[in-house]
C-alpha positions in Angstrom: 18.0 -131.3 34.6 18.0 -132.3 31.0 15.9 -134.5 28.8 13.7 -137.5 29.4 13.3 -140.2 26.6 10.9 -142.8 25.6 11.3 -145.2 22.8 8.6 -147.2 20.9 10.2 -149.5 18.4 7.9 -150.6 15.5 8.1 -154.0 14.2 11.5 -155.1 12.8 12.2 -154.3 8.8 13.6 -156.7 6.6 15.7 -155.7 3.2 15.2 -157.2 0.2 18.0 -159.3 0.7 16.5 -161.4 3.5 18.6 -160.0 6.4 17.0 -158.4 9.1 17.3 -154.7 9.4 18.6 -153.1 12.9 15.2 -151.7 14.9 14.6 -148.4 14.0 12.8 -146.6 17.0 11.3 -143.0 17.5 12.6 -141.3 20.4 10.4 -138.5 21.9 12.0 -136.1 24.6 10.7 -134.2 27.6 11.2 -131.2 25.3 8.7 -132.6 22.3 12.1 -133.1 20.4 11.4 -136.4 17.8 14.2 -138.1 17.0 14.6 -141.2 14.4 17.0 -143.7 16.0 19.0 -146.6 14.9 19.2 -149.5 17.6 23.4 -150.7 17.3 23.3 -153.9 19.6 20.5 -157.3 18.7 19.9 -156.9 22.3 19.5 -155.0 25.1 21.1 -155.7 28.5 19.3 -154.9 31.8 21.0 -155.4 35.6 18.3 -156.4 37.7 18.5 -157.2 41.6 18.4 -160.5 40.3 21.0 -160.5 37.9 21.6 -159.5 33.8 18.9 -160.2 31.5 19.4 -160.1 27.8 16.5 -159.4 26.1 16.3 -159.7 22.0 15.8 -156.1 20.3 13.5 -158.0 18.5 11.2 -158.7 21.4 11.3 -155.2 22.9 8.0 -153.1 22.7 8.7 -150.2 24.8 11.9 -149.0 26.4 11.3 -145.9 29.0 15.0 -144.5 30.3 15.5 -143.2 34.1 17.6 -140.2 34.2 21.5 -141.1 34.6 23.5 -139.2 37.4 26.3 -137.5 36.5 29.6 -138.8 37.0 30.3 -139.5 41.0 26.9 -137.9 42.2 25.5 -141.5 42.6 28.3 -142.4 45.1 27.4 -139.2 46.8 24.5 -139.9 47.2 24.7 -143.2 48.3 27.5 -142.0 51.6 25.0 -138.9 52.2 22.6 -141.3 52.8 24.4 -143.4 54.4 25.8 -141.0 57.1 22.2 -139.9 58.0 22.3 -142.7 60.5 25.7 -141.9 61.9 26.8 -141.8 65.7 27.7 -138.0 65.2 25.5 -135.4 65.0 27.6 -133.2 63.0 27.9 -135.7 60.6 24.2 -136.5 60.5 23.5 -132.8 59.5 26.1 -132.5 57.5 24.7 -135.3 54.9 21.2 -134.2 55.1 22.7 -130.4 54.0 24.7 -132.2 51.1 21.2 -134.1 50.2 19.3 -130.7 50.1 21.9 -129.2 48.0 22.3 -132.1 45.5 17.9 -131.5 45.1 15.9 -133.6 43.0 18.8 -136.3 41.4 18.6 -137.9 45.9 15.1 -138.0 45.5 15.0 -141.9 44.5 17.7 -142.2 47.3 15.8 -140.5 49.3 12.4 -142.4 49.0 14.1 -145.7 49.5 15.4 -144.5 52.6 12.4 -144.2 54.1 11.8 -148.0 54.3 15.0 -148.1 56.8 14.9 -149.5 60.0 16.5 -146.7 61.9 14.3 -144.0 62.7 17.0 -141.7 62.9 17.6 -142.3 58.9 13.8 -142.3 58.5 13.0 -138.4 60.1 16.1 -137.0 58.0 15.2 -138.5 54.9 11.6 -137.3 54.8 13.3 -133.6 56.0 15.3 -133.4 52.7 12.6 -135.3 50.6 9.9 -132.4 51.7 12.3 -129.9 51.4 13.2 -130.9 47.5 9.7 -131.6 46.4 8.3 -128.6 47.8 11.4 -126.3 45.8 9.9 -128.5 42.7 6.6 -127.2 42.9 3.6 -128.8 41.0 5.8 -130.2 38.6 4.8 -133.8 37.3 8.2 -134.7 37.2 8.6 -138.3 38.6 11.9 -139.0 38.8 13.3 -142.7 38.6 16.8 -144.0 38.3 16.1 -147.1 36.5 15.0 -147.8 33.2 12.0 -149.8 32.3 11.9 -152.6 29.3 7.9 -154.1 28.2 7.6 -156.5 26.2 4.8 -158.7 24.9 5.4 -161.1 28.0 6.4 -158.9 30.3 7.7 -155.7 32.0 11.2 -155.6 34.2 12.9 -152.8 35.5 16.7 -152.0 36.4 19.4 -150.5 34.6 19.7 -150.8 30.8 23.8 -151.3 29.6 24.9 -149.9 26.5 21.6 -150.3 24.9 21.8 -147.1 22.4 25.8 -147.2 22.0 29.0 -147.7 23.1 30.6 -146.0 26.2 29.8 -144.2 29.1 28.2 -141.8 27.4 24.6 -143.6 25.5 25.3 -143.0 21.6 22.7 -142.6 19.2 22.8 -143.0 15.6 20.2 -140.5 13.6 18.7 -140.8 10.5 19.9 -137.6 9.0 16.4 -137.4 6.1 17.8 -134.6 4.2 20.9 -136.1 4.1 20.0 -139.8 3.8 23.6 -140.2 6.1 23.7 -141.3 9.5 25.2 -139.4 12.2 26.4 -140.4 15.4 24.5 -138.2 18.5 26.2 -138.4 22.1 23.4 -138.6 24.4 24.0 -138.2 28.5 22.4 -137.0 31.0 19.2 -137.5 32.5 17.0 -140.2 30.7 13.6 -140.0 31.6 10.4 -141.4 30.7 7.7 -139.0 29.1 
């Protein structure tokens, strides 16, 4: 499924010239991978369900990334879910088959859709959502498609917006040691917290 990151950014750097440094974090993967990353932007952007927060880079304690569908699986998703409740029956199964196929990236789909009204909706949701976990096994996987930001006042979730690059595609600078050069990482994918 790919890689699941957390950052802990230590306290901003300052260069002898007076001028702050950009945050240096240390990014730790699923994997155990450590990598030594280079914050681009002064702030990080987070959609909420109540709107954009910008949040100073400065301020940020603890970042923890949900995994990131892959391109057009999200919208998918989203119509699978919706046709569960639909007025054919074909349709109805033919979603919750598409759900079972597309495995673990529906399951936070798949949990909200147990909170919906229609019973129908409810009963097909928790068919796939058994079916998935149990192919996972004991894994402690958890996985969430949003990303958490904590800082020293307080902790928000939703979904972070080019906080590690440019693009679709999240872009990492690395601190190359050997080197002393920088290079630029692309990193996409699933985003998880450890």
């Amino acid at each position: 499924m790919g890689k699941g990151a957390k950052a802990d950014p230590p306290a901003p750097a300052t260069n002898k010239s007076g001028k702050d440094e950009p945050i240096t974090f240390e990014l730790r993967t699923l994997d155990d991978t450590v990598m030594k990353v280079v914050l681009l932007e002064s702030s990080v952007t987070l959609a909420t369900k109540y709107g954009k927060l910008s949040i100073p880079a400065s301020d940020v304690r603890r970042l923890e990334f949900g995994f990131r569908y892959p391109e057009g699986l999200e919208a998918k998703i989203d119509k699978a879910i919706g046709e569960l409740g639909s007025s054919e029956f074909r349709t109805r199964e033919d979603a919750e088959q598409t759900l079972a196929e597309i495995g673990q990236f529906a399951i936070p789909a798949l949990r909200r859709a147990l909170k919906n009204s229609d019973p129908e909706v409810v009963r097909r949701a928790q068919a796939v959502l058994k079916l998935v976990e149990s192919k996972l096994g004991d894994s402690k996987f958890e996985p969430r498609d949003y990303d958490t930001v904590e800082t020293a006042e307080f902790t928000v979730k939703g979904k972070l917006e080019m906080v590690l690059g440019e693009g679709p595609h999240q872009v990492l600078r690395r601190r190359d040691r050997e080197a002393h050069r920088h290079q630029v990482v692309p990193f996409s994918g699933f985003l998880g917290a450890v």
